[in-house]
PDB file as gemmi writes it, atoms N, CA and C in Angstrom:
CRYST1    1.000    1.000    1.000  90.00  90.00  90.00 P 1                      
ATOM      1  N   UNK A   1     141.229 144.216 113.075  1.00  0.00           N  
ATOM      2  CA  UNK A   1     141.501 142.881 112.630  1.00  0.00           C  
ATOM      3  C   UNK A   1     140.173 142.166 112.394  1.00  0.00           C  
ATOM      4  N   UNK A   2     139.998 141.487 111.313  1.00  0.00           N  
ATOM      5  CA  UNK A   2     138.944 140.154 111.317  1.00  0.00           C  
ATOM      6  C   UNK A   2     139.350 139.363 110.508  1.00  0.00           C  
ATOM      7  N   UNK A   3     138.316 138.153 110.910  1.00  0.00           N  
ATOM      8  CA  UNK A   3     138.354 136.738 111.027  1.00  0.00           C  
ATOM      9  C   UNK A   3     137.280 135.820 110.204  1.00  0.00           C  
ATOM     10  N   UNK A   4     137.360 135.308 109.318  1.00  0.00           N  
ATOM     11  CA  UNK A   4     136.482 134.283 108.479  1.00  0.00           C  
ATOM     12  C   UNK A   4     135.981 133.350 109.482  1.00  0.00           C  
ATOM     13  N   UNK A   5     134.750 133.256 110.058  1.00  0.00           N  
ATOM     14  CA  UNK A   5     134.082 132.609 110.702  1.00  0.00           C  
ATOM     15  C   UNK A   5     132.765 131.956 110.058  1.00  0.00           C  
ATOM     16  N   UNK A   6     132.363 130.933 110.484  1.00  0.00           N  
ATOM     17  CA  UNK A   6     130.766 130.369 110.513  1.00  0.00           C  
ATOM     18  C   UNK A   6     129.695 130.633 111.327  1.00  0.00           C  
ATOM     19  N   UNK A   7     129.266 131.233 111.103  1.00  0.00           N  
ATOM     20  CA  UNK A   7     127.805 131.511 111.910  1.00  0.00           C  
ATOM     21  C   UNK A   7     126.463 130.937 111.861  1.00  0.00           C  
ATOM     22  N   UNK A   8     125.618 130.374 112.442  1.00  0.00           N  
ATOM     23  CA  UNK A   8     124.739 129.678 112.603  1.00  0.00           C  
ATOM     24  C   UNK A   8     123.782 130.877 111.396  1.00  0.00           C  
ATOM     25  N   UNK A   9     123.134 130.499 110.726  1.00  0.00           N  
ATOM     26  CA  UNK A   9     121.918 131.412 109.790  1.00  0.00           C  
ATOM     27  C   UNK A   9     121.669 132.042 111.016  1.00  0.00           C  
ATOM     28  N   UNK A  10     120.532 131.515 111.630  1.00  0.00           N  
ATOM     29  CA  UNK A  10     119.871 131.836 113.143  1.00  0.00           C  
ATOM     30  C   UNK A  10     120.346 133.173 113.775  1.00  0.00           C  
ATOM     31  N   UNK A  11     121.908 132.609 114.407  1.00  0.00           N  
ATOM     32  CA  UNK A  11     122.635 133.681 114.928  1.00  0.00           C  
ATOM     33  C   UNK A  11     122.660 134.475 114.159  1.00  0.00           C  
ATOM     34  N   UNK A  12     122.765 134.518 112.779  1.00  0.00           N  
ATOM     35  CA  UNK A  12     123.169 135.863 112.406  1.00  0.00           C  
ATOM     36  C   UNK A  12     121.981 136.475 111.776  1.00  0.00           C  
ATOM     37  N   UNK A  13     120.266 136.209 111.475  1.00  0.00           N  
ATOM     38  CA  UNK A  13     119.538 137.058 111.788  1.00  0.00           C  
ATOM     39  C   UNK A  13     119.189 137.879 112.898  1.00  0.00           C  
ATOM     40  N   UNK A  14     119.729 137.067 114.548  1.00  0.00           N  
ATOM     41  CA  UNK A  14     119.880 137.195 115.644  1.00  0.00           C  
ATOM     42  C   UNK A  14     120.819 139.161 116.097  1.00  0.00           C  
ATOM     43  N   UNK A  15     121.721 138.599 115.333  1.00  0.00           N  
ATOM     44  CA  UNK A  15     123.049 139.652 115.220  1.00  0.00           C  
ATOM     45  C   UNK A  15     122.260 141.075 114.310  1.00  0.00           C  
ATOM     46  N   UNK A  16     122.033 140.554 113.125  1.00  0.00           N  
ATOM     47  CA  UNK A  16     121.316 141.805 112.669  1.00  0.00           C  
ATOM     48  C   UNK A  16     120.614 142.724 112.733  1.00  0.00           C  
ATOM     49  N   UNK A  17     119.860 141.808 114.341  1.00  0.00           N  
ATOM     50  CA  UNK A  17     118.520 143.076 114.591  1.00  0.00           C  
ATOM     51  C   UNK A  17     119.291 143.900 115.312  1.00  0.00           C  
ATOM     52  N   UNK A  18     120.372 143.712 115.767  1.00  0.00           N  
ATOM     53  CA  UNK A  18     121.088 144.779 116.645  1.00  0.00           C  
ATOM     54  C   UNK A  18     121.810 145.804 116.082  1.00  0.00           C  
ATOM     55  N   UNK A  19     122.275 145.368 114.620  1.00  0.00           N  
ATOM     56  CA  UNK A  19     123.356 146.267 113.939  1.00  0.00           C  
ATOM     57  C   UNK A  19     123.141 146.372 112.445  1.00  0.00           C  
ATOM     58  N   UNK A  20     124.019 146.785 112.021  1.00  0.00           N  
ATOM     59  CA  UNK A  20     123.477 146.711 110.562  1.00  0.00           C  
ATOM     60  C   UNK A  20     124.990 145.144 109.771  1.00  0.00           C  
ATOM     61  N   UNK A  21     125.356 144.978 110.736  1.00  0.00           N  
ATOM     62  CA  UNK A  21     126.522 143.622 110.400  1.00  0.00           C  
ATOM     63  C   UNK A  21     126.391 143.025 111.574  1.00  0.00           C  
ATOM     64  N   UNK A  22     127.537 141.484 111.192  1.00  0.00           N  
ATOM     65  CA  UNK A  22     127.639 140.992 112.112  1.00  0.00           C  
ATOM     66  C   UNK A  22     128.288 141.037 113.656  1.00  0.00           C  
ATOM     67  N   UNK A  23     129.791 142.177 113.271  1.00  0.00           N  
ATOM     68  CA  UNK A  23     130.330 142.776 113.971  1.00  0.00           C  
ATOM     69  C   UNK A  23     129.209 143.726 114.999  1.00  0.00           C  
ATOM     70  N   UNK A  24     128.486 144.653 113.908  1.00  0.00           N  
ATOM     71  CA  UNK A  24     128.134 145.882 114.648  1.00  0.00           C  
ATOM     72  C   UNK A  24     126.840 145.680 116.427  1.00  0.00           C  
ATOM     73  N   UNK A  25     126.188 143.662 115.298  1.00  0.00           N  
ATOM     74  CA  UNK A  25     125.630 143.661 116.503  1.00  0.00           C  
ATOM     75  C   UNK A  25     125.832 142.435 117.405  1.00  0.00           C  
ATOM     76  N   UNK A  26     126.669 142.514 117.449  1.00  0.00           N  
ATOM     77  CA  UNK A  26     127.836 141.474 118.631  1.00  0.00           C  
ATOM     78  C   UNK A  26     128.046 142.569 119.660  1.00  0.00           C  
ATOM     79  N   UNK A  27     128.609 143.851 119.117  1.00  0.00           N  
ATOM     80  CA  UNK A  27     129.137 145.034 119.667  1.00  0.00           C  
ATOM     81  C   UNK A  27     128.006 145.791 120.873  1.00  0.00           C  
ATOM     82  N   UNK A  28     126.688 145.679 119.734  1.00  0.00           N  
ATOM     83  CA  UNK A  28     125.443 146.132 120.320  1.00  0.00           C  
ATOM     84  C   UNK A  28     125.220 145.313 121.391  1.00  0.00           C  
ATOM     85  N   UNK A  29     124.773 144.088 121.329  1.00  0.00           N  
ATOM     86  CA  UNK A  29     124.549 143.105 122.361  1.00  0.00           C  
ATOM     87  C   UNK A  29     125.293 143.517 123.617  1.00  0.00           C  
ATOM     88  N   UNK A  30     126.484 143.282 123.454  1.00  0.00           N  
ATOM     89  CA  UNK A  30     127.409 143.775 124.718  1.00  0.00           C  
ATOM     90  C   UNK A  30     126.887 144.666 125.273  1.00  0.00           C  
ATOM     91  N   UNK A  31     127.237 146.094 124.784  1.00  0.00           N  
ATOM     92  CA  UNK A  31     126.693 146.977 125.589  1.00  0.00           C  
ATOM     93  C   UNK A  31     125.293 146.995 126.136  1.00  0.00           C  
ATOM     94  N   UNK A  32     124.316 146.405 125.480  1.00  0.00           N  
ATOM     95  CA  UNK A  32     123.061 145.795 126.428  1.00  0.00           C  
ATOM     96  C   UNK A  32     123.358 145.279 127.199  1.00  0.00           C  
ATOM     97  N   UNK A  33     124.575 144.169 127.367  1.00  0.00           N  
ATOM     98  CA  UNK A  33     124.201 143.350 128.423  1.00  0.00           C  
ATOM     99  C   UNK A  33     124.780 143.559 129.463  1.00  0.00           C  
ATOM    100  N   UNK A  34     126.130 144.649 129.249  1.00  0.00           N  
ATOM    101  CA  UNK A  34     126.820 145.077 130.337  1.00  0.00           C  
ATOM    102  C   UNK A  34     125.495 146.307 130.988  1.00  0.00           C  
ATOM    103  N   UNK A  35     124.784 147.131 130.254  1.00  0.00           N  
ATOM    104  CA  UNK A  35     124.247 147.647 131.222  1.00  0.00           C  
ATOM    105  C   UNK A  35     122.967 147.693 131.883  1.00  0.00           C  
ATOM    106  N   UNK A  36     122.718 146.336 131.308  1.00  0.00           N  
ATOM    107  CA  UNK A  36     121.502 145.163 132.255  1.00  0.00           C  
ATOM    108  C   UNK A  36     122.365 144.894 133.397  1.00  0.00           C  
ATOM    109  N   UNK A  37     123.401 144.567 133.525  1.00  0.00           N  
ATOM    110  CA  UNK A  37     124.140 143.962 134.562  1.00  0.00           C  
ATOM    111  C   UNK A  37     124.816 145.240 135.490  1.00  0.00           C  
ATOM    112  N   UNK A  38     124.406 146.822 134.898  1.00  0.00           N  
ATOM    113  CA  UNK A  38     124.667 147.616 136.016  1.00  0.00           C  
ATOM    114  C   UNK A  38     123.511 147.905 136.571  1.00  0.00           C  
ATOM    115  N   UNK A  39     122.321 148.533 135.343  1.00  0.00           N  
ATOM    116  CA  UNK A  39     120.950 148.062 136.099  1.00  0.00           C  
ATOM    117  C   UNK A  39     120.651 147.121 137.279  1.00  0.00           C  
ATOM    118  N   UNK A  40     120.941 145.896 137.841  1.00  0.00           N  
ATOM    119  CA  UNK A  40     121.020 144.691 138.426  1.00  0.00           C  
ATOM    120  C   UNK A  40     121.202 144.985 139.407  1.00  0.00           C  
ATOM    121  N   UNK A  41     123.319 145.631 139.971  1.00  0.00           N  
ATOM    122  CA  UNK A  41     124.092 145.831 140.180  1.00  0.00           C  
ATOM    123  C   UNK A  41     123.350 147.197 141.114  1.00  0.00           C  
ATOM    124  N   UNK A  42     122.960 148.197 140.735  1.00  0.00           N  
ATOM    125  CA  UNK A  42     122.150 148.905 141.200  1.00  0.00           C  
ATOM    126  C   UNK A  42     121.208 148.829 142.131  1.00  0.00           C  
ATOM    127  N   UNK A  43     120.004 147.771 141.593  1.00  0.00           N  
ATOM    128  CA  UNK A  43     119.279 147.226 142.127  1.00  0.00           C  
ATOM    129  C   UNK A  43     119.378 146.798 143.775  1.00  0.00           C  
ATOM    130  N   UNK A  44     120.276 145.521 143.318  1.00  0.00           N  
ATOM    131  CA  UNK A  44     121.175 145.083 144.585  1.00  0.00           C  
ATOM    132  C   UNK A  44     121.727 145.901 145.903  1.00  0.00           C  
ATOM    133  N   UNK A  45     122.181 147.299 145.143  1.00  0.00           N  
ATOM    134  CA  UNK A  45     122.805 147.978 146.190  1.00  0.00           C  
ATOM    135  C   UNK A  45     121.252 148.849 146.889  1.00  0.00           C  
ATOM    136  N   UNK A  46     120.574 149.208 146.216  1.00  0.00           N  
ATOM    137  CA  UNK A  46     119.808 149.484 146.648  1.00  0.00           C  
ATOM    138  C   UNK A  46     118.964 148.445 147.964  1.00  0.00           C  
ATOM    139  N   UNK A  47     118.651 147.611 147.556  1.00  0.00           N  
ATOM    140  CA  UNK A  47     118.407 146.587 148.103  1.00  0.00           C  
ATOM    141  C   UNK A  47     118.932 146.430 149.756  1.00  0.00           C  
ATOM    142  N   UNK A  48     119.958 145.966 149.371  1.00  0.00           N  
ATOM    143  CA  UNK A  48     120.901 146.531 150.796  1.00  0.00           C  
ATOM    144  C   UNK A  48     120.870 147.616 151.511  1.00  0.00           C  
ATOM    145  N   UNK A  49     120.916 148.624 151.170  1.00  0.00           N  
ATOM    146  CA  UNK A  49     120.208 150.191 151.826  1.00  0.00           C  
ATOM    147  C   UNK A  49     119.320 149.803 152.265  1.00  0.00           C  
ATOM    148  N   UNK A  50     118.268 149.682 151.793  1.00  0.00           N  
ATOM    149  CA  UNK A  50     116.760 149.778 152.319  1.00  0.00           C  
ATOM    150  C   UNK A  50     116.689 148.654 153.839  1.00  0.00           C  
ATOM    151  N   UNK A  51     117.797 147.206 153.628  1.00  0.00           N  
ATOM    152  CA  UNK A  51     117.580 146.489 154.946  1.00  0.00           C  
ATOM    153  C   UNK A  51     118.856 146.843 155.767  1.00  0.00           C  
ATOM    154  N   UNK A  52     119.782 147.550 155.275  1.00  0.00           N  
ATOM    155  CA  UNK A  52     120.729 147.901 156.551  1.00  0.00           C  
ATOM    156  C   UNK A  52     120.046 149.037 156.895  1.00  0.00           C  
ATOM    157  N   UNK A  53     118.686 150.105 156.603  1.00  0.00           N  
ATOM    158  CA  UNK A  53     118.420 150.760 157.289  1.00  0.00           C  
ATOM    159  C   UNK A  53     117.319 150.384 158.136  1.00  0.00           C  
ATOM    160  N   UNK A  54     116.452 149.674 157.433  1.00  0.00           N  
ATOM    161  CA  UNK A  54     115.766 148.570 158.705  1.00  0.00           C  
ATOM    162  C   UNK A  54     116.131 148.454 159.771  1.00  0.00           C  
ATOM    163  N   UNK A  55     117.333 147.352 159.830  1.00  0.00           N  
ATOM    164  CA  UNK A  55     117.705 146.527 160.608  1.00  0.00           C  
ATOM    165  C   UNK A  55     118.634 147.627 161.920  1.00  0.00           C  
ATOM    166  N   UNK A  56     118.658 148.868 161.513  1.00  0.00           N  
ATOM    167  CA  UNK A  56     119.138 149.960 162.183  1.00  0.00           C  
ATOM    168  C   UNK A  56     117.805 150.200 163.281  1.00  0.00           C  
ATOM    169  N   UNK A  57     116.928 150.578 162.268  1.00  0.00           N  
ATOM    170  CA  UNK A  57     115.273 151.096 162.685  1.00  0.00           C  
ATOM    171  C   UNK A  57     114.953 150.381 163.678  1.00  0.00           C  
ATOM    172  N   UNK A  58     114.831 149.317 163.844  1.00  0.00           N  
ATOM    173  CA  UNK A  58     114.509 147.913 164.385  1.00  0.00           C  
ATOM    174  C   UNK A  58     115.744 147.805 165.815  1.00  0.00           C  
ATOM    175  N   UNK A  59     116.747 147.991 165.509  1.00  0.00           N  
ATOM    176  CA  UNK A  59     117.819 147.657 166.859  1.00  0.00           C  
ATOM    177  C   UNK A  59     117.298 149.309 167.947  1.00  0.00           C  
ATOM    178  N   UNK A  60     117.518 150.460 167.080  1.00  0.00           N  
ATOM    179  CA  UNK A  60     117.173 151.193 168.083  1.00  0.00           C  
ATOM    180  C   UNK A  60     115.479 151.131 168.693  1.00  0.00           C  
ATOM    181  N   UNK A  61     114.637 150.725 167.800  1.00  0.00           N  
ATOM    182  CA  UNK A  61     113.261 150.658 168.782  1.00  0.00           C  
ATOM    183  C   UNK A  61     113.422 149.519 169.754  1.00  0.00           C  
ATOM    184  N   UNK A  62     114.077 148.675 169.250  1.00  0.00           N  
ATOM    185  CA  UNK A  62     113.997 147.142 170.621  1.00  0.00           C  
ATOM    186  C   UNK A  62     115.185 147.512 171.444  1.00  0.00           C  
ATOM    187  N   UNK A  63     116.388 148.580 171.619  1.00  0.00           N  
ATOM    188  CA  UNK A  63     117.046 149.162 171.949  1.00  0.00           C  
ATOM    189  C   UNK A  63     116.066 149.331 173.508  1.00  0.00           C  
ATOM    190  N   UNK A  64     115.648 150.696 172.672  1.00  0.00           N  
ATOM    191  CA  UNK A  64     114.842 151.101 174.365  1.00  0.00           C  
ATOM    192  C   UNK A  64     113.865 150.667 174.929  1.00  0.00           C  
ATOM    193  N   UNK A  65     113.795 148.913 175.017  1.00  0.00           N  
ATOM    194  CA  UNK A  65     112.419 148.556 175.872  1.00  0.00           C  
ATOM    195  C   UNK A  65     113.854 147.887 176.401  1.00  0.00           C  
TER     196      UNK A  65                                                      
END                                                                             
């Protein structure tokens, strides 16, 4: 399905560097940005690992005094 829309000029040199239309880089964008946001998402979990194993490290050394 499509739709007769207005697009800012701007936006749609914007759109083009991604695709070869306006569709194709709307489409493109997305998938960048969803997998910036698993990149992130990743990050994060990692993140968490590294101080729930700390905070492990840390209870058993103050553990045995």
């Amino acid at each position: 399905m499509s739709k007769v829309v207005r697009v800012d000029e701007e936006a749609l040199e914007v759109a083009l560097k991604y695709g070869k239309n306006l569709s194709a880089g709307i489409m493109m964008m997305e998938e960048l940005l969803r997998k910036q946001e698993k990149v992130r998402r990743d990050y994060t979990a990692i993140e968490e690992m590294i101080r729930r194993t700390i905070r492990e490290e840390l209870e058993v050394l103050t553990s045995r005094y």
